[in-house]
C-alpha positions, -999 to 999 in steps of 0.1 A, spaced: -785 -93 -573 -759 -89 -549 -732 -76 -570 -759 -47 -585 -763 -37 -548 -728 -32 -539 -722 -14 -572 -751 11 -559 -732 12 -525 -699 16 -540 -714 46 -566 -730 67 -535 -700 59 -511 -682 77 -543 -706 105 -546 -702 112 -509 -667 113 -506 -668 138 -538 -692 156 -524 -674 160 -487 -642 169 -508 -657 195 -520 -659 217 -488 -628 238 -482 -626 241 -443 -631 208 -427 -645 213 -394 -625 186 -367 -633 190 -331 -644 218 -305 -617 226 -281 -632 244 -250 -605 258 -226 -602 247 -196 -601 285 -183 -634 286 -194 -631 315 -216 -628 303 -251 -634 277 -272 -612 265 -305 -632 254 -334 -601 236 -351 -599 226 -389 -580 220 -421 -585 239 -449 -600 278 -455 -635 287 -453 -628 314 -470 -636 317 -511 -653 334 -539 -688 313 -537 -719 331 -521 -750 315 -514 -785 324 -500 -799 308 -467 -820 310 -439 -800 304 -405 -834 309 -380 -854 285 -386 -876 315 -357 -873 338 -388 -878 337 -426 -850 358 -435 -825 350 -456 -786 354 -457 -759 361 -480 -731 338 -472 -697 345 -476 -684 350 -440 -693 334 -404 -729 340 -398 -737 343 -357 -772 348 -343 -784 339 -310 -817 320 -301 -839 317 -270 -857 287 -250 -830 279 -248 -806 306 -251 -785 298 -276 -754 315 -295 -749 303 -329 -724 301 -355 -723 292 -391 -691 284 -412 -695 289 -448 -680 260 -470 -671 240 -448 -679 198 -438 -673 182 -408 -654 149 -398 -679 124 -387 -707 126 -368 -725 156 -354 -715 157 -316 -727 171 -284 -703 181 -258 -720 186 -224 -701 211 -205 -687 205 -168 -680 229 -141 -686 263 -163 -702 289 -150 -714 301 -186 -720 273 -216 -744 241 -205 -730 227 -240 -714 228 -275 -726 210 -308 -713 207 -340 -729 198 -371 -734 197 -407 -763 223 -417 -763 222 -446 -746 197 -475 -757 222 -505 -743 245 -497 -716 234 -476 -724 248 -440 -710 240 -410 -733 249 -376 -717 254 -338 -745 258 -315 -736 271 -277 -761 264 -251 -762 290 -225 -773 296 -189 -783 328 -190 -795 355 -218 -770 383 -205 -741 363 -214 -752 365 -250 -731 400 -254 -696 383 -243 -694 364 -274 -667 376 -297 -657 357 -327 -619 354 -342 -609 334 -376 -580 329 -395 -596 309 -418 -591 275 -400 -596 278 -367 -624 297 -353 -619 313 -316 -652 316 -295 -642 342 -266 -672 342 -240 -656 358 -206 -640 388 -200 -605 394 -204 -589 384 -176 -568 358 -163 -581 332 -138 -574 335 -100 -560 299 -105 -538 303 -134 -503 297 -130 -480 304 -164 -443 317 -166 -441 346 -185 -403 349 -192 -380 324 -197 -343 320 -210 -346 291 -226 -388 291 -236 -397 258 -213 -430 276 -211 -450 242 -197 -461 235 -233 -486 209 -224 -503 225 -192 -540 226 -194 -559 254 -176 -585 251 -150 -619 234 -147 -637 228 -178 -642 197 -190 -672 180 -214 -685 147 -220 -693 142 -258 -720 124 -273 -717 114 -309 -752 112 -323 -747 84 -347 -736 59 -321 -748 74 -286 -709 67 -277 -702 90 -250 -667 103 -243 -650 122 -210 -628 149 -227 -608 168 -207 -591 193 -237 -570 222 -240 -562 251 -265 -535 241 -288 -517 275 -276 -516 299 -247 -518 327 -262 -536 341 -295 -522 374 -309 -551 390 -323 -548 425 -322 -522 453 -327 -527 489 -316 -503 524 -314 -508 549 -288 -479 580 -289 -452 562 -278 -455 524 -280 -470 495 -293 -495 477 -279 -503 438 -286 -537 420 -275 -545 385 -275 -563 361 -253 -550 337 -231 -515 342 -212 -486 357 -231 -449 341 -226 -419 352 -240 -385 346 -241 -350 364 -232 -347 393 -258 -317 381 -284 -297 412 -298 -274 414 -325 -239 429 -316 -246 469 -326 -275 467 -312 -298 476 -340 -316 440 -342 -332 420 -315 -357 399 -313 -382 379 -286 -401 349 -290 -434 341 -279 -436 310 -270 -469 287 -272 -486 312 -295 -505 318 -322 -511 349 -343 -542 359 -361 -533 358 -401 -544 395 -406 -512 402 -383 -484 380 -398 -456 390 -414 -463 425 -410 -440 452 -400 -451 483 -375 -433 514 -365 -436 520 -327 -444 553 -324 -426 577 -301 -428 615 -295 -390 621 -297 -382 622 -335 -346 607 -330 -360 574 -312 -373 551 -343 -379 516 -343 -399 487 -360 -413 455 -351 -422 427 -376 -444 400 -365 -438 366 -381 -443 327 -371 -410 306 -376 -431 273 -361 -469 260 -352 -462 274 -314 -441 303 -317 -447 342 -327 -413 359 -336 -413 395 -328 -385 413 -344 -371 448 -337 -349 471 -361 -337 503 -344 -310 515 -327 -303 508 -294 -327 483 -289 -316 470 -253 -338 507 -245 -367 489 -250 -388 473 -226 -413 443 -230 -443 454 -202 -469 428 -192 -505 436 -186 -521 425 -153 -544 404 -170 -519 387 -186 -533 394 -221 -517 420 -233 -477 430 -241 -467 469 -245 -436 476 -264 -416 512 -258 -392 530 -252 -379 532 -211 -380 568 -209 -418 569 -214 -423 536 -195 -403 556 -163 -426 583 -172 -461 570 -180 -488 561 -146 -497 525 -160 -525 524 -132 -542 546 -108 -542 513 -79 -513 518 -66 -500 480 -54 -487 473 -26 -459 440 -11 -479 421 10 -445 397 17 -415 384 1 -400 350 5 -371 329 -5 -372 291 -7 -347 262 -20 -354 230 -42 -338 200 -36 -321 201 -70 -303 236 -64 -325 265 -68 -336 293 -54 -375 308 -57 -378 341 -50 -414 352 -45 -434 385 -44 -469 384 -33 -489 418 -37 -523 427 -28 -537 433 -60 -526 422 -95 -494 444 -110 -479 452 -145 -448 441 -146 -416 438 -169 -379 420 -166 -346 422 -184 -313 409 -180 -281 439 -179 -248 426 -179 -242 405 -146 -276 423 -134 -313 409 -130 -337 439 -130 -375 432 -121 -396 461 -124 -434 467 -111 -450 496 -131 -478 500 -102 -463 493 -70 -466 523 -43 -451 506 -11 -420 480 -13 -430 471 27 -394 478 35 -398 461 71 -405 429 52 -379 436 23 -351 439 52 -359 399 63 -362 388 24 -328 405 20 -312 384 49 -329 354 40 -320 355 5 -281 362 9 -277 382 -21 -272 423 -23 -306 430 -37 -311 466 -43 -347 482 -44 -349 516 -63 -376 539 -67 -377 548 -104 -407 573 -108 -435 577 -81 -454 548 -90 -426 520 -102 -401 501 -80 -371 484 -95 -355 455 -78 -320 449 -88 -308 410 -87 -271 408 -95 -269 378 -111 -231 374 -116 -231 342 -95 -263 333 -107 -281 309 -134 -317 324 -144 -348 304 -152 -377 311 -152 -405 345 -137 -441 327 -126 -471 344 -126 -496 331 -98 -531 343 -91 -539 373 -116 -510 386 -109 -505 392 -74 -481 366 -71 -445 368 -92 -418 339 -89 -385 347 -102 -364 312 -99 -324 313 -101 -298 285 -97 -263 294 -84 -238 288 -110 -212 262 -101 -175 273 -99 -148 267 -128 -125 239 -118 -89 241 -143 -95 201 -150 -62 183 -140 -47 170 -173 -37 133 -170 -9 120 -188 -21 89 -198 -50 106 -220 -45 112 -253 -53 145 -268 -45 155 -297 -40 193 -299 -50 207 -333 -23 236 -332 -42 260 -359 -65 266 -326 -34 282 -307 -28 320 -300 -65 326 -308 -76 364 -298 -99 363 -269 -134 376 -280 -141 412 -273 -165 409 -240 -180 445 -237 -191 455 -201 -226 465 -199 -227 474 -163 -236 506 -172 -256 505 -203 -289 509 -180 -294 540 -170 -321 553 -147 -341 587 -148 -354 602 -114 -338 573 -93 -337 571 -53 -319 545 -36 -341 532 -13 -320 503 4 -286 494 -8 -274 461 19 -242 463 36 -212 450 18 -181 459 38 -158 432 51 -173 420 81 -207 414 65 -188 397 33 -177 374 57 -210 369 80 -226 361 45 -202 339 27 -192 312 50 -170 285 38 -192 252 24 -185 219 30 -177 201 5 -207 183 -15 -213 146 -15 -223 135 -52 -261 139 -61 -277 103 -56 -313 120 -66 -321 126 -100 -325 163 -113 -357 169 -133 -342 208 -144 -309 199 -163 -311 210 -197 -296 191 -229 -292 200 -263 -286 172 -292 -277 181 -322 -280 157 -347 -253 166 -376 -262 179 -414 -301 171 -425 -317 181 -454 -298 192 -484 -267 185 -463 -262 152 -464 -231 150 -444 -212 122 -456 -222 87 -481 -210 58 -475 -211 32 -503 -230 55 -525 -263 51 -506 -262 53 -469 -263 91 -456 -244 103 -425 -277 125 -417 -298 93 -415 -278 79 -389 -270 109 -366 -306 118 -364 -316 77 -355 -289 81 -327 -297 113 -314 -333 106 -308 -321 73 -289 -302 98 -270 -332 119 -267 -357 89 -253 -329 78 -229 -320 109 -209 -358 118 -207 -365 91 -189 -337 104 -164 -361 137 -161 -334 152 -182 -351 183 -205 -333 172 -239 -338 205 -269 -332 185 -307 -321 210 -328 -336 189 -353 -363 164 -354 -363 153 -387 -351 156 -420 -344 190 -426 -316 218 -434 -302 242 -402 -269 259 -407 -243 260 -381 -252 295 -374 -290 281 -370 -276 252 -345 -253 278 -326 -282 303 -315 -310 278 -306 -286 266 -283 -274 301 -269 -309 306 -260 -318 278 -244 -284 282 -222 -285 243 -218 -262 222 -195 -242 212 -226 -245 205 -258 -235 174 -280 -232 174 -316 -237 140 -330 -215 125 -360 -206 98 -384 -170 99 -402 -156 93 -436 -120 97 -454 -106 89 -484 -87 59 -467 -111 33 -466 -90 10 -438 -93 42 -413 -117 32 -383 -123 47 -347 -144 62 -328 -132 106 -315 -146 127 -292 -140 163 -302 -141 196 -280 -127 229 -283 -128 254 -252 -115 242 -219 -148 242 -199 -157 212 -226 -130 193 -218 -144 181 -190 -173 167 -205 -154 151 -233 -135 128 -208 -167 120 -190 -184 108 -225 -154 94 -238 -147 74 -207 -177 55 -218 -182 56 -254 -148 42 -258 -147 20 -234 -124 -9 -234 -158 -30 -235 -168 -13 -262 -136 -12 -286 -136 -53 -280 -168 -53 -288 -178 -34 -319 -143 -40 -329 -129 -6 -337 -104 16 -322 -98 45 -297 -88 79 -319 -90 100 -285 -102 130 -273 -91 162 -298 -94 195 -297 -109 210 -332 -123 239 -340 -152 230 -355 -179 261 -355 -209 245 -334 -188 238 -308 -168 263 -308 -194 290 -308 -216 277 -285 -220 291 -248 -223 259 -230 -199 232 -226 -199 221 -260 -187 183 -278 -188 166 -310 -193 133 -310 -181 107 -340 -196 77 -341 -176 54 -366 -163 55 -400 -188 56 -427 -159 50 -453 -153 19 -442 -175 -11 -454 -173 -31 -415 -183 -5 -397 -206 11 -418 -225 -17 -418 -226 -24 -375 -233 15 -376 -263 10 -396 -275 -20 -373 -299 -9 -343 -282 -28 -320 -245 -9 -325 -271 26 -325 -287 18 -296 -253 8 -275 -237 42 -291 -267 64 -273 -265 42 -241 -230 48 -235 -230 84 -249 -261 87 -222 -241 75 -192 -209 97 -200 -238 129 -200 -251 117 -168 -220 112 -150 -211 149 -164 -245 163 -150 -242 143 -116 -279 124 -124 -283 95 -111 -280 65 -137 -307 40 -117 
């Protein structure tokens, strides 16, 4: 008897699993954002197919619906926006999520309609019926976007908007919103405090005469605009985004009225949180990236008509300026305004240029005292009769990061002074090894773009002071620095672990791949310096295939601290064993010894019984091409059977990425404690 009654359970556990594999979007959780604006229904899968069926979604009406798309409807007593997914299941239980601190949704269900056909139902409770016209629906076919508010950014939304690197706060939440869930089959109840899995959606692309212009929701971010050496390819990265499907891998002209400026721009999504926008043109570095007030929205054209188009008829005004200092180096330069301002930065040769599309009055009375305070030679320049250019130089200067703060109204632009260039003093008890094929190599081309920027209808409204007296009133002579005994949380680290993928690097005894072990070390790497509140960039997380050329440009445009390639050896002679330190430019040499000093320590060489191979100079391309201080790091000899096999033991890894770790902190002056 028993055994016929678990067959029976067995058989309809079977059907139902069957039958729940047979939807083609499953439905997974309800995100709501905590800006209390939009909710994310997530899922796997498409809704979208051929199959149509016939139902009736109001159970207060008798009518019946075609499905083959979202169905939405609302309902009243309560008042009630609904949504129906076509062919689609959800995971578990139906749910409740009761909605905290919004001032629009009471709460969200989710559940399963309808088994046959498949239909998934979201049901939003709301507090009043006027808020029934808000709701807008996006889809790519997984993830359904519920938009309820109106498209602007919250007074207490902070985001950066343009970075160097794209350290774009990837897990910040928003404000406010939070649920409790209920799941109906247990009664379990669960505080959920969730967030969108982006910041910004990109769901809509319009022309006007001259320009592009791109909508989403949420905050838009991007990165430094990367240009190709003629300047007929560039391209900017927004970063924690998403793009609607519709839009993806699509190309657009951006129209202008003057036939001999062309351009296109081809959206496409290189990773899960990044939109690549790509220009092809000529003379790309023309083109300016201009930020909506709300945040929402990015408009791409041509300077000339930016100079000479009224982007608002509220004229902003500079309530203040300040300039503050961080105890790790930098310097915050902020802008408060008395309304919300479209905005848009770039980055000219050794020049910073922030420019504010609406702004009427630069309070030059306050500007004078920022200008002191901040010890630079700022320049302010009215560009047209509405927009105000301020003109950083930035020579002596390390960008970060520009902050948006309060709709708008508030703009942080951080820097950090760039430390000085020290000719290391060579000591002649170090060996180096100088690979002489690197001699009498032709300096690299370095064209000046001073003057690539050119202004229409300027006027010089204050230009500060810069003859000899003032250069010395401004630049006293500093004391000389004690070391850093606090620990920085803004140095920036790349890793690179060598080969991956279909590059194995090298094999040692047939089987064991040079790739494996890089990529175990680097991550060791990775876990120890963040712990030091050390930001650490992988240019690769797992097992997969970057070119050099790949390795060399993430780096670039992160604009790290330095950069350490990470290697395992091999030669034809299997006796050969060591340990090397590689660089190639002198500003690496520096941070060679300091890595060296403790990877091949005398502790270490008695230890994992191998030798010292030195610090050499190679031209390998990664570091070689790279813009930071730049080494390459081999870890043993794969070749040979001994130390492959104390390579391949986590204890020799794991004493590798300490002591590789300490030599990078002494470099970066963190504190190892």
């Amino acid at each position: 008897m028993f055994l016929r009654i678990l067959i029976a359970l067995l058989f309809m556990f079977f059907i139902g699993v069957q039958k729940a594999f047979c939807a083609d979007l499953y439905i997974e959780d309800a995100i709501i954002d905590n800006s209390d604006k939009v909710i994310l229904i997530r899922g796997t899968g498409n809704y979208k197919s051929d199959k149509t069926y016939t139902y009736t979604p109001n159970p207060e009406s008798n009518s019946t619906k075609l499905i083959n798309n979202i169905t939405s409807f609302t309902m009243s007593n309560p008042y009630r926006f609904v949504l129906d997914i076509p062919n689609a299941a959800l995971a578990g239980s139906s749910r409740n999520y009761k909605v905290t601190n919004s001032k629009t949704i009471q709460s969200v269900q989710l559940a399963q309609f309808s088994a046959n056909p498949d239909i998934a139902r979201v049901v939003v409770t709301l507090k009043s019926a006027d808020l029934f016209t808000k709701f807008k629906v996006y889809s790519d076919g997984a993830n359904i976007v519920l938009k309820y508010s109106d498209p602007v950014v919250d007074n207490s939304i902070q985001y950066k908007f343009y970075t160097t690197s794209g350290d774009m706060d990837k897990n910040a939440t928003l404000q406010n919103t939070s649920a409790v869930v209920t799941y109906n089959n247990t009664g379990e109840e669960l505080d959920l405090k969730p967030r969108l899995q982006t910041k910004y959606y990109l769901s809509q692309i319009s022309q006007n005469s001259d320009g592009l212009i791109l909508r989403g929701l949420g905050a838009v971010s991007y990165q430094r605009a990367v240009y190709n050496d003629d300047n007929t390819s560039a391209y900017l990265i927004l970063d924690n985004a998403d793009v609607a499907a519709k839009l993806e891998n699509k190309s657009y002209n951006i129209p202008s009225s003057d036939r001999d400026i062309k351009a296109t721009l081809t959206i496409t999504k290189p990773t899960d949180k990044k939109v690549k926008l790509t220009l092809n043109g000529e003379n790309l570095k023309d083109y300016r990236f201009v930020v909506s007030p709300d945040g929402q929205c990015l408009f791409i054209s041509h300077r000339g008509y930016i100079i000479n188009t009224i982007f608002s008829t509220n004229s902003a005004k500079i309530d203040s300026y300040s300039v503050s200092r961080t105890q790790t180096g930098y310097k915050i330069f902020d802008f408060v305004f008395n309304q919300s301002v479209t905005y848009d930065v770039f980055e000219l040769g050794d020049n910073f240029y922030f420019d504010i599309n609406n702004l009427g009055d630069y309070n030059e009375q306050a500007f004078e005292k920022f200008l002191k305070d901040s010890e630079l030679n700022i320049q302010v320049i009215k560009i047209s009769s509405d927009k105000t250019r301020f003109v950083i130089p930035a020579s002596g200067l390390n960008f970060s990061y520009a902050n948006v703060e309060s709709n708008a109204k508030s703009i942080k632009l951080c820097f950090r002074e760039k430390p000085a260039i020290q000719k290391p003093q060579t000591d002649p008890n170090e060996i180096i090894i100088v690979d002489n094929s690197s001699k009498n190599k032709p300096k690299e081309n370095i064209k000046n773009v001073k003057d690539d920027e050119k202004v229409e209808s300027t006027e010089i409204l204050y230009i500060p002071k810069t003859d000899d007296k003032d250069k010395k009133e401004e630049k006293p002579q500093k004391p000389k620095r004690k070391k850093d005994t606090t620990i920085s949380s803004m140095k920036k680290v790349v890793i690179d672990p060598g080969h991956g993928g279909a590059d194995s690097g090298a094999i040692g005894g047939g089987v064991y791949y040079e790739k494996t072990i890089n990529l175990e070390i680097a991550k060791l790497v990775e876990e120890r310096l963040a712990k030091k509140d050390v930001y650490v960039y992988m240019t690769r997380t797992k097992d997969e295939t970057l070119s050099l050329e790949d390795r060399v440009v993430y780096s670039n445009e992160l604009n790290p601290d330095i950069f350490v390639s990470l290697h395992a050896n091999s030669t034809v002679n299997s006796d050969i064993i060591g340990l090397e330190v590689h660089y190639y430019r002198e500003e690496s040499l520096e941070l060679a010894r300091s890595v060296h000093e403790y990877f091949a320590s005398d502790k270490n060489l008695k230890k994992w019984q191998t030798n010292d191979r030195g610090i050499i100079k190679s031209r390998f391309y990664v570091i070689n091409h790279t813009e930071s201080p730049a080494i390459l790091i081999e870890v043993g000899f794969l070749s040979n059977s001994s130390e492959r096999a104390k390579l391949l033991t986590k204890d020799r890894q794991n004493e590798i990425a300490d002591s590789i770790v300490k030599g990078i902190l002494e470099y970066l002056k963190v504190n190892d404690k």
